[in-house]
N, C-alpha and C positions, 0 to 999 in steps of 0.2 A: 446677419452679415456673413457667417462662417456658410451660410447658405450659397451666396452669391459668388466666393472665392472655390466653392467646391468646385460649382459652374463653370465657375470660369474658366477652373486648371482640365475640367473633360472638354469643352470644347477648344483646346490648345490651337488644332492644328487652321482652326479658322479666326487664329491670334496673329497670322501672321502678315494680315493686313496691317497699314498704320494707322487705320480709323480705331481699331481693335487693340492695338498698342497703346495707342492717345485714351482712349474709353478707362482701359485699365489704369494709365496712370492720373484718371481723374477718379477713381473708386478709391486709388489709396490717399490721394489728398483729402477724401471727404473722410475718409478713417480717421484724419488725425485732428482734420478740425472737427472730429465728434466728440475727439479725447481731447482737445481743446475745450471745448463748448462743456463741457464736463467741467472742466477743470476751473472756467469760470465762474460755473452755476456753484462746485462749492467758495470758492471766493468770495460770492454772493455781488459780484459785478451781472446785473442784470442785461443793460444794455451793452455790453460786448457779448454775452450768451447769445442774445436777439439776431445780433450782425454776423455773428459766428455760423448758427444756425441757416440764416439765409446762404449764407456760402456755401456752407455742406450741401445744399438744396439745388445750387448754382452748379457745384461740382457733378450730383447724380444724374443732373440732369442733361450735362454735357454728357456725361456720361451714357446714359441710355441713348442720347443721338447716334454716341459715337459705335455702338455696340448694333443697333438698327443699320448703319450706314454701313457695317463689313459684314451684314447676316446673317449675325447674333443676335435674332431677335427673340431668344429665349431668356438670354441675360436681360434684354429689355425691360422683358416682364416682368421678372424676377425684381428687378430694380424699381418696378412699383412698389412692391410690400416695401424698402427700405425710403422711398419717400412716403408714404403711409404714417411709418415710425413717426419720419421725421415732423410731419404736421403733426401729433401728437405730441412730441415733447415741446413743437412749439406751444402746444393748448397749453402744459403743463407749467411753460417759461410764462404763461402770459405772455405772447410774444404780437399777438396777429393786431 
C-alpha cells in the first residue's frame, strides 16, 4: 500500500485533474475499510468482513478508473497488486 501512496505523491503534478483527485480519495476510503475489514475479522463478524471487503474492491477499483481517466496509468497498475491482495484475503475470509 505504502507502495501506491509513494506513487502517488511523485506523480503530483498530473494530480491536478479531478479524475486524479476523485481516484485518490477512493484509495483512502479503501484504506480504512481494510482497517475496518480487519477490525471485523478479529471480532470474528464474518459476514460484515465479506461486505467490507467487497467495498474495498469497489473502491480500487473506482479507483484505478479514476487514475487511467487523468493519465495515471502507472498508479493503475500499481493498483493491481493491491487488488491481488485483496482476492487473497478474500480466499483467506472464505469469502467467494
Amino acid at each position: 500500500m505504502l507502495a501506491v501512496f509513494g506513487l502517488v505523491l511523485s506523480l503530483a503534478p498530473a494530480f491536478a485533474a479531478p479524475a486524479c483527485l476523485e481516484a485518490r480519495a477512493k484509495i483512502d476510503e479503501a484504506s480504512a475499510l481494510r482497517y475496518q475489514a480487519r477490525q471485523e475479522a478479529r471480532l470474528g463478524n464474518h459476514d460484515r468482513v465479506c461486505d467490507t471487503l467487497d467495498e474495498v474492491g469497489d473502491r480500487y477499483n473506482d479507483a484505478r478508473d479514476g487514475f487511467e481517466d487523468c493519465g495515471a496509468g502507472v498508479v493503475a497498475i500499481d493498483l493491481r497488486t493491491e487488488l491481488r491482495n485483496l482476492r487473497i484475503a478474500k480466499r483467506v475470509n472464505r469469502c467467494d
